[in-house]
N, CA, C and O atoms as a MOPAC input file, in Angstrom:
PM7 MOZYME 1SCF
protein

 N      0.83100 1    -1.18200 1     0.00000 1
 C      0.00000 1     0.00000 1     0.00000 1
 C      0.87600 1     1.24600 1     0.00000 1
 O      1.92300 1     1.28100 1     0.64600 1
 N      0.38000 1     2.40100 1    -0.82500 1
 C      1.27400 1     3.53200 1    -0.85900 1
 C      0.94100 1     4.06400 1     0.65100 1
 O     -0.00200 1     3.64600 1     1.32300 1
 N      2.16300 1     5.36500 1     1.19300 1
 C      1.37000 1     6.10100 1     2.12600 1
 C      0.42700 1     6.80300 1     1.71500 1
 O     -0.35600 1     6.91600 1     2.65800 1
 N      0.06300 1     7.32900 1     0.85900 1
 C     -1.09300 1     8.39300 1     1.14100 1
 C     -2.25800 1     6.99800 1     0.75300 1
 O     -3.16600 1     7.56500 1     0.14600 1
 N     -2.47800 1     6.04800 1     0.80700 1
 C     -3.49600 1     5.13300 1     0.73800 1
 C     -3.87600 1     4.99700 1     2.76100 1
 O     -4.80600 1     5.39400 1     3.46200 1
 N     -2.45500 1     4.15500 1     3.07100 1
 C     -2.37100 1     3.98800 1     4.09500 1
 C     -2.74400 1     5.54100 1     5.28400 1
 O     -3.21300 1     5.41600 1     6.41600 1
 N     -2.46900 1     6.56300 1     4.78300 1
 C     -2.70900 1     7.81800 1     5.60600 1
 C     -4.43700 1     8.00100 1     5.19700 1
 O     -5.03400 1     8.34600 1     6.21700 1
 N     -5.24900 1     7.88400 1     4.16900 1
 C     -6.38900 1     7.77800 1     4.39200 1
 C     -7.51000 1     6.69700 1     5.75400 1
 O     -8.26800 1     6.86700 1     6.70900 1
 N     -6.83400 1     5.53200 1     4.86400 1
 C     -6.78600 1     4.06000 1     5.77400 1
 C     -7.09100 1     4.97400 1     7.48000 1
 O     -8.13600 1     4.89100 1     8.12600 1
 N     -5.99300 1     5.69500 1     7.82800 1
 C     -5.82800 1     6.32600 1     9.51800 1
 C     -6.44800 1     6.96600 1     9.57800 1
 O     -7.04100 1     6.95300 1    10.65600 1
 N     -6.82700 1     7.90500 1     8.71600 1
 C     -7.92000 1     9.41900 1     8.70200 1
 C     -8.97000 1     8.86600 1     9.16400 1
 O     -9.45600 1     9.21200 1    10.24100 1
 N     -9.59200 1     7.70000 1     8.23200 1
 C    -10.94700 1     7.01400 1     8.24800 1
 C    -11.34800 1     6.16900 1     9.58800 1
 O    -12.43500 1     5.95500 1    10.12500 1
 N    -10.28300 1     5.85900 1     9.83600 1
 C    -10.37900 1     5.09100 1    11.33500 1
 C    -10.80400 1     5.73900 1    12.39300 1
 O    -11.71400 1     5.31700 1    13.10600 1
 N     -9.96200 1     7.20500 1    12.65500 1
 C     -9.84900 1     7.99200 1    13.30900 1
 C    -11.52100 1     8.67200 1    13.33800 1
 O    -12.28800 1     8.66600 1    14.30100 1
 N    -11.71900 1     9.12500 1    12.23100 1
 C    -12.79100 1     9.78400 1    12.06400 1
 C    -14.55700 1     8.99700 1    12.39800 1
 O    -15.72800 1     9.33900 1    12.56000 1
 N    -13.59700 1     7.64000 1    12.34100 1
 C    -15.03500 1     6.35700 1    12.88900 1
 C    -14.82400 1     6.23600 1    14.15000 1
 O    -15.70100 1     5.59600 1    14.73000 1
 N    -13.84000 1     6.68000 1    14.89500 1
 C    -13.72800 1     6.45000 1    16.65700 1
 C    -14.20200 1     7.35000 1    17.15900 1
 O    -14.84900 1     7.12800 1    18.18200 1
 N    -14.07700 1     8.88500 1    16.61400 1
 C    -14.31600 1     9.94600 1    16.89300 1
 C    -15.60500 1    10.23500 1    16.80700 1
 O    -16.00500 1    11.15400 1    17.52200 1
 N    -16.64600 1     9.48600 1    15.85800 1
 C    -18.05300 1     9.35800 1    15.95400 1
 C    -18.38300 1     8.46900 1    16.68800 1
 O    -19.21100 1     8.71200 1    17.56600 1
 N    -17.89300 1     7.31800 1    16.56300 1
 C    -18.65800 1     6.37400 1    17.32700 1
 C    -18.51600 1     6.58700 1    18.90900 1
 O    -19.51600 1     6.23600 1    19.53600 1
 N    -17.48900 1     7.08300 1    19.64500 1
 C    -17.33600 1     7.84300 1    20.90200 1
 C    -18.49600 1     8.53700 1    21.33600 1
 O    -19.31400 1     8.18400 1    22.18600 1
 N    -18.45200 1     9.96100 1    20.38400 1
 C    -20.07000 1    10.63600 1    20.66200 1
 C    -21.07000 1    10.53500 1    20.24000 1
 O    -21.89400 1    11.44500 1    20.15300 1
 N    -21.26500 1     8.98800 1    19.75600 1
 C    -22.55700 1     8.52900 1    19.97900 1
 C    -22.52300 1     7.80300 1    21.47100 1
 O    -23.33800 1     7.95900 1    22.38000 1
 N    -21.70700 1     7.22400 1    21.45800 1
 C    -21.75100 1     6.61800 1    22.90300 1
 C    -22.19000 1     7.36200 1    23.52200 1
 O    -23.22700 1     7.07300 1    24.12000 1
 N    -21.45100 1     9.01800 1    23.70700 1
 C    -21.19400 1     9.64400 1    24.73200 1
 C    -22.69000 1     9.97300 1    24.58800 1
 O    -23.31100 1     9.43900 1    25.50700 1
 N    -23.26600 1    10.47600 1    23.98200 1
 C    -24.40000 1    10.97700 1    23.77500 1
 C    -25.84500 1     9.89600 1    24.27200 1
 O    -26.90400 1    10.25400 1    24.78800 1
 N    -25.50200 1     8.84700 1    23.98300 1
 C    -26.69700 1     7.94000 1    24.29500 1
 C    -26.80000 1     7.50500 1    25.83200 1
 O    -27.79200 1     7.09400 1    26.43400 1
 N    -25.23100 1     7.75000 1    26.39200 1
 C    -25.10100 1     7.49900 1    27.81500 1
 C    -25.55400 1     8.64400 1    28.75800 1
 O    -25.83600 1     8.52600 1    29.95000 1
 N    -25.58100 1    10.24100 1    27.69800 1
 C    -25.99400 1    11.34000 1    28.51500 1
 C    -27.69000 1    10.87100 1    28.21100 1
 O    -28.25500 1    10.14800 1    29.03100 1
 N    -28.11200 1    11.15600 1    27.48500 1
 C    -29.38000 1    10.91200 1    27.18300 1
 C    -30.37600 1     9.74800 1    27.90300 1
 O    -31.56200 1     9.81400 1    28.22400 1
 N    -29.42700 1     8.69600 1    28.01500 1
 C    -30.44600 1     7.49300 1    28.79900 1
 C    -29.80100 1     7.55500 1    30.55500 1
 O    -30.28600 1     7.18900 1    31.62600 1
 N    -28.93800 1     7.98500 1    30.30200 1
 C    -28.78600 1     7.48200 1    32.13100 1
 C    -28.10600 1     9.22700 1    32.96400 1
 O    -27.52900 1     9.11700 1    34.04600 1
 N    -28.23200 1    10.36200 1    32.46600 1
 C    -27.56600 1    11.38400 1    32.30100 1
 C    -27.71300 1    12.04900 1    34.20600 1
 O    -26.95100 1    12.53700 1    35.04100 1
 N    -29.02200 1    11.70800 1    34.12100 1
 C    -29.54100 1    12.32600 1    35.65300 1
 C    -29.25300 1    11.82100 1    36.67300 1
 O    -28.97600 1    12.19600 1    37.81200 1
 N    -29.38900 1    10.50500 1    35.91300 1
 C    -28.93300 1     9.36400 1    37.52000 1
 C    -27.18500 1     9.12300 1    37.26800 1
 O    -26.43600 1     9.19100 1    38.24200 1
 N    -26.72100 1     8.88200 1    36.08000 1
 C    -25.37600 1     9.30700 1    36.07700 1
 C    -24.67100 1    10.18000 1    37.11600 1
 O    -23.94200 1     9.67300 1    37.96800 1
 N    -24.91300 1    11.61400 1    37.03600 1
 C    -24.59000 1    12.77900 1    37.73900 1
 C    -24.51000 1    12.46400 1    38.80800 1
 O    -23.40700 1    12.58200 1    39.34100 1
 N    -25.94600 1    11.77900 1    39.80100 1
 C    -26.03300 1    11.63600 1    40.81000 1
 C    -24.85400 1    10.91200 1    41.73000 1
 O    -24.08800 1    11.20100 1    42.64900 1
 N    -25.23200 1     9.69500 1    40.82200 1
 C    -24.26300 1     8.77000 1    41.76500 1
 C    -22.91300 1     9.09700 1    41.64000 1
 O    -22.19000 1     9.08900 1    42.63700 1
 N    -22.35100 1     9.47800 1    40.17900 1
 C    -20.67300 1    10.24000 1    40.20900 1
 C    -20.53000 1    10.80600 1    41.34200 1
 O    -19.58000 1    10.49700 1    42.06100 1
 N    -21.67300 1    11.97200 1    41.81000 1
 C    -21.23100 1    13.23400 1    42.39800 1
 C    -21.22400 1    12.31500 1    43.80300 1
 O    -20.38200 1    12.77400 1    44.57400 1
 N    -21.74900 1    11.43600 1    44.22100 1
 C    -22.01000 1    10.39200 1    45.18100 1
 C    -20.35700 1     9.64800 1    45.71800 1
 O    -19.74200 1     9.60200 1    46.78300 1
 N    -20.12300 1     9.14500 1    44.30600 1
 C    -18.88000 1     7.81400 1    43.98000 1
 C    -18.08400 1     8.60800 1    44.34600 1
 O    -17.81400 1     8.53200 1    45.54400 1
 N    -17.39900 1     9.64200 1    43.57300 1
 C    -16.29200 1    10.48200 1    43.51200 1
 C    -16.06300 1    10.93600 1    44.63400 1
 O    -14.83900 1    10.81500 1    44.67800 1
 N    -16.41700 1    11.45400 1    45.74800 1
 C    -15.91500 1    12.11000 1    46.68500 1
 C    -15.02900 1    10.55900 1    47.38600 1
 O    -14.64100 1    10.82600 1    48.52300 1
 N    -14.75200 1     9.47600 1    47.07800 1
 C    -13.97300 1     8.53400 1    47.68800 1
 C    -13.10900 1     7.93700 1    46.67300 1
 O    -13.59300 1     7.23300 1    45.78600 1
 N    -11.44200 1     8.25600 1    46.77500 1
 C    -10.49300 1     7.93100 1    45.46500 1
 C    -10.92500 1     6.41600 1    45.05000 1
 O    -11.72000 1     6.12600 1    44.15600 1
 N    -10.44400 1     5.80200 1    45.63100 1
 C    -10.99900 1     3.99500 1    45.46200 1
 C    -12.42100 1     4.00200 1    44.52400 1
 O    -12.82000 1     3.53700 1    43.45600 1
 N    -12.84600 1     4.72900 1    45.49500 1
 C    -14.51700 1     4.70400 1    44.48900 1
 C    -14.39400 1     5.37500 1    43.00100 1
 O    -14.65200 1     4.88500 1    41.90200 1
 N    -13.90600 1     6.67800 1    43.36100 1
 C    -13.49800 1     6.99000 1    42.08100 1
 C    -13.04900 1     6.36600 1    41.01400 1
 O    -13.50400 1     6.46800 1    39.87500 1
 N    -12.08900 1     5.66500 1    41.39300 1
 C    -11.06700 1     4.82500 1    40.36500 1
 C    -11.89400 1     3.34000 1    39.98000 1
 O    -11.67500 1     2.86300 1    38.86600 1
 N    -12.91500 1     2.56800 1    40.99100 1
 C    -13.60900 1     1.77300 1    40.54000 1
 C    -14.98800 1     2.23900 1    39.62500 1
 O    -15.59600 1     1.48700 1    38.86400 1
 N    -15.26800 1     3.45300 1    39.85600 1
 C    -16.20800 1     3.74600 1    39.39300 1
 C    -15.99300 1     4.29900 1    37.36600 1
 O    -16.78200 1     4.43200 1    36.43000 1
 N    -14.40200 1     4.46900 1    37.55600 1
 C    -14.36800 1     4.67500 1    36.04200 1
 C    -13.83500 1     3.33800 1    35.21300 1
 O    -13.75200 1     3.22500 1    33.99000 1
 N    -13.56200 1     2.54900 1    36.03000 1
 C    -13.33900 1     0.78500 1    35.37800 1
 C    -14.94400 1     0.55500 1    35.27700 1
 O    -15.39100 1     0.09500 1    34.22600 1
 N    -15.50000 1     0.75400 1    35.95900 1
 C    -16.88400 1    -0.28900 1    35.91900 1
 C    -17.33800 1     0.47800 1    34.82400 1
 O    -17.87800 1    -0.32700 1    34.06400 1
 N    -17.41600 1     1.85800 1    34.24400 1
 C    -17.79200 1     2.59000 1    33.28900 1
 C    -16.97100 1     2.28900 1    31.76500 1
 O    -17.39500 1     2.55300 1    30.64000 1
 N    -16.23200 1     1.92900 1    31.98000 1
 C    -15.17500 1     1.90300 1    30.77000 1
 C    -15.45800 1     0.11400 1    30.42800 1
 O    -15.48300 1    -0.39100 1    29.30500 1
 N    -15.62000 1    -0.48700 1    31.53900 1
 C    -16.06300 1    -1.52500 1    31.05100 1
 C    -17.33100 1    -1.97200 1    30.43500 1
 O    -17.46000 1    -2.84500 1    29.57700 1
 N    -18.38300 1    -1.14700 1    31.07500 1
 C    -20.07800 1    -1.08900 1    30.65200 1
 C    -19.71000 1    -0.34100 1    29.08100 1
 O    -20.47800 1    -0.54200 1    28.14000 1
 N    -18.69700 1     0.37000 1    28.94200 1
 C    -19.21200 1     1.44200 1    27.16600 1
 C    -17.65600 1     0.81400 1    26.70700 1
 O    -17.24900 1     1.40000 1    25.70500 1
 N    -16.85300 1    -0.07600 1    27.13500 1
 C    -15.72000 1    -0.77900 1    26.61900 1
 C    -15.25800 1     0.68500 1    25.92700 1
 O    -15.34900 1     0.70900 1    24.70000 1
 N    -14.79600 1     1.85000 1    26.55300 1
 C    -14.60700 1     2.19500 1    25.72800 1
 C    -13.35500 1     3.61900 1    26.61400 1
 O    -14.09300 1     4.59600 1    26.73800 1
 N    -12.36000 1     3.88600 1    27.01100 1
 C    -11.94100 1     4.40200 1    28.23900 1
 C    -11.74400 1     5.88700 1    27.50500 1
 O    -11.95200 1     6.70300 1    28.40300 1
 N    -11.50500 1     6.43700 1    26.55100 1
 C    -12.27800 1     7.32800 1    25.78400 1
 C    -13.61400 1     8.03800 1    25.97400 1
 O    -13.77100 1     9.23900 1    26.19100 1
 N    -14.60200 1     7.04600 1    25.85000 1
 C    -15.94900 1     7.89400 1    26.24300 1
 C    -15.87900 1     8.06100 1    26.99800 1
 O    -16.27200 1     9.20700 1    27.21700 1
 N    -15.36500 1     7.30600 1    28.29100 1
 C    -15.52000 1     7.60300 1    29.81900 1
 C    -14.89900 1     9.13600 1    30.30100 1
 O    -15.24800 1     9.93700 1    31.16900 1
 N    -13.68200 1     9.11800 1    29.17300 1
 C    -12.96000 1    10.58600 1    29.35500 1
 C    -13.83100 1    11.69400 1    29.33600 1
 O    -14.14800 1    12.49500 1    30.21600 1
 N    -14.14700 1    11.57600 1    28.18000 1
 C    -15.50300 1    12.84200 1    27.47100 1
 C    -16.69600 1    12.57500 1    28.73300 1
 O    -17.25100 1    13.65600 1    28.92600 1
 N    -17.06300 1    11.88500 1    29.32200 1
 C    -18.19800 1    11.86900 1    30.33300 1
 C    -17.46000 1    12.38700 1    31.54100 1
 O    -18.26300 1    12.37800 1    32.47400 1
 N    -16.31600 1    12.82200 1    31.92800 1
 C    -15.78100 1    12.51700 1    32.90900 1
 C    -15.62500 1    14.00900 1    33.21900 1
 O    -15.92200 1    14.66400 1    34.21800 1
 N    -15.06600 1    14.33800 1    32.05200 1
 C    -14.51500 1    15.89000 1    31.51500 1
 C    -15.48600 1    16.68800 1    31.47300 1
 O    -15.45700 1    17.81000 1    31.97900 1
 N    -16.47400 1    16.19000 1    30.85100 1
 C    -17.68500 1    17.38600 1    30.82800 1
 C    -18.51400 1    17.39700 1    31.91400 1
 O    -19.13400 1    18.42900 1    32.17000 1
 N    -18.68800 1    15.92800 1    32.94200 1
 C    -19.08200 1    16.70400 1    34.62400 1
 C    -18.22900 1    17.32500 1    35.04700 1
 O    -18.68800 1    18.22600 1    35.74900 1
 N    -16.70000 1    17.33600 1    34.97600 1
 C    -15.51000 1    17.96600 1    35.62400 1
 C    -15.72300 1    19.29900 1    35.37900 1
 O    -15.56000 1    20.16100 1    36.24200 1
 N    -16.18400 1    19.58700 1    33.90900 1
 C    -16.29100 1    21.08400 1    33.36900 1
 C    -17.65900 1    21.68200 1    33.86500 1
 O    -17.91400 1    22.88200 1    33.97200 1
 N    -18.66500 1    20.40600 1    34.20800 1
 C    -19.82600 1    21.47500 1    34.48000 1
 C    -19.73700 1    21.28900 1    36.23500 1
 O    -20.77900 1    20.98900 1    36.81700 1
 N    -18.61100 1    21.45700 1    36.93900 1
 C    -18.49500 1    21.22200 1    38.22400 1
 C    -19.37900 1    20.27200 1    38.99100 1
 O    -19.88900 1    20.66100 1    40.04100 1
 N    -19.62300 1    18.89800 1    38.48200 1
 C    -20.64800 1    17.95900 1    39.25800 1
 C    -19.49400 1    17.33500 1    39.92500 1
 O    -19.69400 1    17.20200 1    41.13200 1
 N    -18.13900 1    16.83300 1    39.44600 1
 C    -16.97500 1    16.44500 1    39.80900 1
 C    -15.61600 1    17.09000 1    40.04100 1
 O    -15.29000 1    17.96300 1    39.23700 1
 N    -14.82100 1    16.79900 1    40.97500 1
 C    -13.67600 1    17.71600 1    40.96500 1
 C    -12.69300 1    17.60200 1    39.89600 1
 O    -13.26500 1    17.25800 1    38.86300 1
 N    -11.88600 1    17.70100 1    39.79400 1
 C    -11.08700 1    17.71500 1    38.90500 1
 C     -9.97500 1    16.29200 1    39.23100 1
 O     -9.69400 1    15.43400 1    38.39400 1
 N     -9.50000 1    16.33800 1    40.57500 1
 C     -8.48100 1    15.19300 1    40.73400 1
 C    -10.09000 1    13.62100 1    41.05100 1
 O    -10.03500 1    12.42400 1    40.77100 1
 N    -10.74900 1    14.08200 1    41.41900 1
 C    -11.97700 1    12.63100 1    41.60300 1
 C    -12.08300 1    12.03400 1    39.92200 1
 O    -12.31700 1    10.84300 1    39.71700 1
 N    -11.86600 1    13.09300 1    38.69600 1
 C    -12.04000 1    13.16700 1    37.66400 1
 C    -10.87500 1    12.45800 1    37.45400 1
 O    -11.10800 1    11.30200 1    37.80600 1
 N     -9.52300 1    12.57900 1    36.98500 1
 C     -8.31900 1    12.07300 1    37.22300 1
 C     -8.45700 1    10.78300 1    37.44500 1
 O     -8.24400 1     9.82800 1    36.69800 1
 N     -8.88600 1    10.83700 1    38.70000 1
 C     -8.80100 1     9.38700 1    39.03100 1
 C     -9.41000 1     8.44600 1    38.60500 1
 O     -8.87100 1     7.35000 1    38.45600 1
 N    -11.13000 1     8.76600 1    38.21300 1
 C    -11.68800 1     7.95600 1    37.06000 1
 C    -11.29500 1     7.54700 1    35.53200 1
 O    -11.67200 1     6.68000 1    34.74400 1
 N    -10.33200 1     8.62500 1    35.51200 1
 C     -9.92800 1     8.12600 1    33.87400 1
 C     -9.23200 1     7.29100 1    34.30000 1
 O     -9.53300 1     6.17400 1    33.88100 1
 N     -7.93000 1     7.34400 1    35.35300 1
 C     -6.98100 1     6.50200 1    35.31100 1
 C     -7.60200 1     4.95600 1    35.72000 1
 O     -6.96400 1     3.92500 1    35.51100 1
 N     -8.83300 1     4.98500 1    36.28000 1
 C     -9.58700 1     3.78800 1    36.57300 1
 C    -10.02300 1     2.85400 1    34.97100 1
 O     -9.82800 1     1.69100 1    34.61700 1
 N    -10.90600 1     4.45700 1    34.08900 1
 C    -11.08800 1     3.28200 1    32.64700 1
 C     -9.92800 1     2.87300 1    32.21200 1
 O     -9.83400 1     1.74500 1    31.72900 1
 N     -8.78600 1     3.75000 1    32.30800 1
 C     -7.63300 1     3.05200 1    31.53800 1
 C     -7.33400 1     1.16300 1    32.07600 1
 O     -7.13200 1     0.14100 1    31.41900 1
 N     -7.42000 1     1.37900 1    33.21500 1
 C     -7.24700 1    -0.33400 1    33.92100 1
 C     -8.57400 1    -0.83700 1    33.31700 1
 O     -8.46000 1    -1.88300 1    32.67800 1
 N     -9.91900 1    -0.25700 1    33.39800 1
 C    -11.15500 1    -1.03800 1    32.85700 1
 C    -10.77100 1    -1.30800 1    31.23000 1
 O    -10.74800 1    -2.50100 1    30.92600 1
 N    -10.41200 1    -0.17600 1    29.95700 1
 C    -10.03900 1    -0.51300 1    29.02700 1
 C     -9.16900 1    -1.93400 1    28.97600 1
 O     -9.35700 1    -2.87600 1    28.20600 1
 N     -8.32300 1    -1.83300 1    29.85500 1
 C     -7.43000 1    -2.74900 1    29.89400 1
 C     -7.76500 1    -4.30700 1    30.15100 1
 O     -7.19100 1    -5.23300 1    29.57800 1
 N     -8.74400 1    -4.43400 1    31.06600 1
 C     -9.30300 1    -5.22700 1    31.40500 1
 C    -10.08700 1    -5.86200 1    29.93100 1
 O     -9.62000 1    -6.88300 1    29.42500 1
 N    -11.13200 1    -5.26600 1    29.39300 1
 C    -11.81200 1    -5.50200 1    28.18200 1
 C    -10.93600 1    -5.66100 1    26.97400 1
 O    -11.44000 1    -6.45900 1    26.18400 1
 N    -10.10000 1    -5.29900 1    26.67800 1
 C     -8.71700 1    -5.73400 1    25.25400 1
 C     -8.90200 1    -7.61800 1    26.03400 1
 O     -9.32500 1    -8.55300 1    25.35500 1
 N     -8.45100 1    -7.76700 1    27.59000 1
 C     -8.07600 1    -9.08600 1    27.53900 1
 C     -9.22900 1    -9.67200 1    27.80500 1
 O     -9.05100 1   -10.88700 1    27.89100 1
 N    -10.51100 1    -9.31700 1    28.00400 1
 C    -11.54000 1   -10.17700 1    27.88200 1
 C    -11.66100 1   -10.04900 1    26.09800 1
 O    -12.47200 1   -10.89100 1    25.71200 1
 N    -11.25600 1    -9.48100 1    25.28500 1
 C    -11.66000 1    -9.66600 1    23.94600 1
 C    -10.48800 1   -10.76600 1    23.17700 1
 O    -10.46800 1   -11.14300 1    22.00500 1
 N     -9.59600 1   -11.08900 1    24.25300 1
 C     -9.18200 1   -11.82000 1    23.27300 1
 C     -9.62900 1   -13.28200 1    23.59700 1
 O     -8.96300 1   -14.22000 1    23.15900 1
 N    -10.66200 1   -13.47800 1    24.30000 1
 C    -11.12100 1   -15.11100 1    24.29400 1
 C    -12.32000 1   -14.76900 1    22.67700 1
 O    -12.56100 1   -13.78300 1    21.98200 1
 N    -12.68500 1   -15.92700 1    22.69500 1
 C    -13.50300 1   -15.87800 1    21.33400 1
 C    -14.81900 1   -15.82100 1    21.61600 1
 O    -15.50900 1   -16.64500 1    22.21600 1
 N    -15.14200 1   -14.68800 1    21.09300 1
 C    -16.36600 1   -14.42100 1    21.35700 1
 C    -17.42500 1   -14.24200 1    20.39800 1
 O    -18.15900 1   -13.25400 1    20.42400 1
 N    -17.53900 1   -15.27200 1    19.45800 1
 C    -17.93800 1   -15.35800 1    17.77700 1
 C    -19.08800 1   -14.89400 1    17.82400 1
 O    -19.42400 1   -14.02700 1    17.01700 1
 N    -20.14800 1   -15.47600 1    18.99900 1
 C    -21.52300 1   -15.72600 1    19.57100 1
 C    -22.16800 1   -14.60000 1    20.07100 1
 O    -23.34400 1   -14.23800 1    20.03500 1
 N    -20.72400 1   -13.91500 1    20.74700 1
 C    -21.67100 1   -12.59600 1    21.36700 1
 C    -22.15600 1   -11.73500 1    21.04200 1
 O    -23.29100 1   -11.41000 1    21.39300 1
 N    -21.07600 1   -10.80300 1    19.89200 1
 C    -21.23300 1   -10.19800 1    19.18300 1
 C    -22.41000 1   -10.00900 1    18.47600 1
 O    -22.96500 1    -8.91200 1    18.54500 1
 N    -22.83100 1   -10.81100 1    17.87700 1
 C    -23.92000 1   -10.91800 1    16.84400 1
 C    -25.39400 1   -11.07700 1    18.07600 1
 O    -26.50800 1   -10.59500 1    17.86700 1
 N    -25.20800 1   -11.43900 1    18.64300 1
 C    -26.00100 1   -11.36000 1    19.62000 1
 C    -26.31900 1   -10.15600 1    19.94900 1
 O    -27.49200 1    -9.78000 1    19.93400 1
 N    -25.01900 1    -9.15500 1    20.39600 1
 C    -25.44100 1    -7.82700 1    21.12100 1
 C    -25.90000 1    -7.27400 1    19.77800 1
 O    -26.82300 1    -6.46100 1    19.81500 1
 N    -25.45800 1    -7.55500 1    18.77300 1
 C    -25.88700 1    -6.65000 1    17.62100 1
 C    -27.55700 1    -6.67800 1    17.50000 1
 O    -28.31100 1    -5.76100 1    17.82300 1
 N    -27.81400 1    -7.58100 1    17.11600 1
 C    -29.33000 1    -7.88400 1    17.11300 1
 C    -29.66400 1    -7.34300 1    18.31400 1
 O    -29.96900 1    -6.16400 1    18.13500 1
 N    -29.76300 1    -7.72300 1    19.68500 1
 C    -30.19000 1    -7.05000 1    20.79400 1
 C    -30.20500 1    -4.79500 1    21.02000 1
 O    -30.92900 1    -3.88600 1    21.42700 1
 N    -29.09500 1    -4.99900 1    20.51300 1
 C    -28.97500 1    -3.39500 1    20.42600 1
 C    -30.19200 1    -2.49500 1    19.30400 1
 O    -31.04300 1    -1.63700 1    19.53900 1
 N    -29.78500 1    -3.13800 1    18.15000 1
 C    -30.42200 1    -2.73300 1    16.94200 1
 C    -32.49300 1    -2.92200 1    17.12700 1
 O    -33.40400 1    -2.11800 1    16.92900 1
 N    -32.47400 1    -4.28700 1    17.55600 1
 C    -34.12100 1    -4.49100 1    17.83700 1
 C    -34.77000 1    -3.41700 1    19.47800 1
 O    -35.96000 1    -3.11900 1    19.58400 1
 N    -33.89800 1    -3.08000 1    20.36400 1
 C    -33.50100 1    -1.90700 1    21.65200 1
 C    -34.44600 1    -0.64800 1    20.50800 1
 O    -35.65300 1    -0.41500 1    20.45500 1
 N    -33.34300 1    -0.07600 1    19.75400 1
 C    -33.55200 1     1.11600 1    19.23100 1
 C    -34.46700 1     1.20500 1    18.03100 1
 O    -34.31900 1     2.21500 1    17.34300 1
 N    -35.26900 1     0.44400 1    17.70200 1
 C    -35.85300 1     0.09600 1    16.80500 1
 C    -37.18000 1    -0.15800 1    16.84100 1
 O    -38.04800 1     0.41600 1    16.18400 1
 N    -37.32400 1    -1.08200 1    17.66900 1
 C    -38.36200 1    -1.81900 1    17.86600 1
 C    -39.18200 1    -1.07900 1    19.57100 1
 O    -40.31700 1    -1.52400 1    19.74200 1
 N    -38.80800 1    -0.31300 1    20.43700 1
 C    -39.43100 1     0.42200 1    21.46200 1
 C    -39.74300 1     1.46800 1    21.38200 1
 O    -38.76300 1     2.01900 1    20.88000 1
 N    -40.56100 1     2.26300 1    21.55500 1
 C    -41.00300 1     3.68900 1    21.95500 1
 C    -40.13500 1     4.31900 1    23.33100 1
 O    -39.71700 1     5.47600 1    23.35200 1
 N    -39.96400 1     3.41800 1    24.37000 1
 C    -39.77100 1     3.91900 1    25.75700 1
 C    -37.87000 1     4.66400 1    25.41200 1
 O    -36.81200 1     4.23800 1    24.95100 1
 N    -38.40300 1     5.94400 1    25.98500 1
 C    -36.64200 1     6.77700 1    25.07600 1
 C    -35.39300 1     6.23200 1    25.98100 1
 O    -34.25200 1     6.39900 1    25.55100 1
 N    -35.60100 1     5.60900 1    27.17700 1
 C    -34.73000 1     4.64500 1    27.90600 1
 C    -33.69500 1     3.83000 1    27.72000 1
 O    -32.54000 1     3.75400 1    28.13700 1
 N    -34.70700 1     2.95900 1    26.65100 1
 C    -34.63300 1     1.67000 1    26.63500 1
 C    -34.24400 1     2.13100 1    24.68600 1
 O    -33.26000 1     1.45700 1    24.38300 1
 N    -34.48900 1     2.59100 1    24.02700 1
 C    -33.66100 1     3.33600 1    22.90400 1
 C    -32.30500 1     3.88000 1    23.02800 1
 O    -31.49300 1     3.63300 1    22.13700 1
 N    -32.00000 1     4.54100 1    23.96400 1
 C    -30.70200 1     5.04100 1    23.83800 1
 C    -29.81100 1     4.00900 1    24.59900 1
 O    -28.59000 1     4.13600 1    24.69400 1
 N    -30.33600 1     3.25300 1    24.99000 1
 C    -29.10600 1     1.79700 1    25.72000 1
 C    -29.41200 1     1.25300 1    24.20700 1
 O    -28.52400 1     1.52800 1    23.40100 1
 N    -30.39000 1     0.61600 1    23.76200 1
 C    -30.07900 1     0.17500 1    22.56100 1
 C    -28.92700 1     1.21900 1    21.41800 1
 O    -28.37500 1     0.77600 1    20.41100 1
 N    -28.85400 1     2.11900 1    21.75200 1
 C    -27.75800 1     2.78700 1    20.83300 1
 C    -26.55700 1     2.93900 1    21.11800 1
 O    -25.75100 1     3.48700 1    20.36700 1
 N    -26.25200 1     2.40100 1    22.40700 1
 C    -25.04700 1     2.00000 1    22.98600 1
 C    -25.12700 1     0.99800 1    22.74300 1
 O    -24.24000 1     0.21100 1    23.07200 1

């Protein structure tokens, strides 16, 4: 492959993480946004908690990225401090971490599973709940 093939190849990748992130991010504000807040502003005032509370998040959206952008924008709208914030990212990074090595058992079955489950979620309900988890 030439580079400028291969430098598209990265653009395109990039530009599919970078959406698919804020959809996450967006379907996680949208379906769980209120009660989110709550319990952060709850979790966070205890480091431990903090730091479990952004593994258990990074593991629920597999994704230690979105967790950033969720993390950052309570940090920015002062629901969280700034180092409680910190400490949750550095928590998805171990949750990311965690999910790479649960992905490398084979998981042929699941996949297609959550797919259908997600897709018939956002599709097939009215209740706006139970739609935006289907869009996660």
């Amino acid at each position: 492959m030439s580079g400028s093939v291969v430098l598209l190849h990265l653009a395109g990748a990039v530009a599919l993480m970078l959406f698919a992130t804020r959809m996450v991010k967006t379907g996680v504000e949208r379906a769980y946004g209120d009660v989110l807040r709550h319990r952060l502003r709850a979790t966070m005032r205890k480091p431990l908690m903090a730091v479990l509370a952004g593994c258990g998040l990074a593991i629920a959206l597999q994704s230690s990225t979105a967790v950033t952008l969720l993390v950052g924008s309570f940090a920015g709208a002062g629901i969280v401090s700034g180092a409680a914030g910190q400490l949750a990212v550095r928590g998805a990074e171990i949750g990311s971490a965690l999910v790479a090595k649960l992905l490398t058992f084979d998981l042929s079955l699941v996949v297609p599973l959550c797919l259908v489950a997600g897709t018939i979620m956002f599709m097939a309900t009215e209740r706006r709940d139970w739609r935006q988890t289907g869009r996660i």
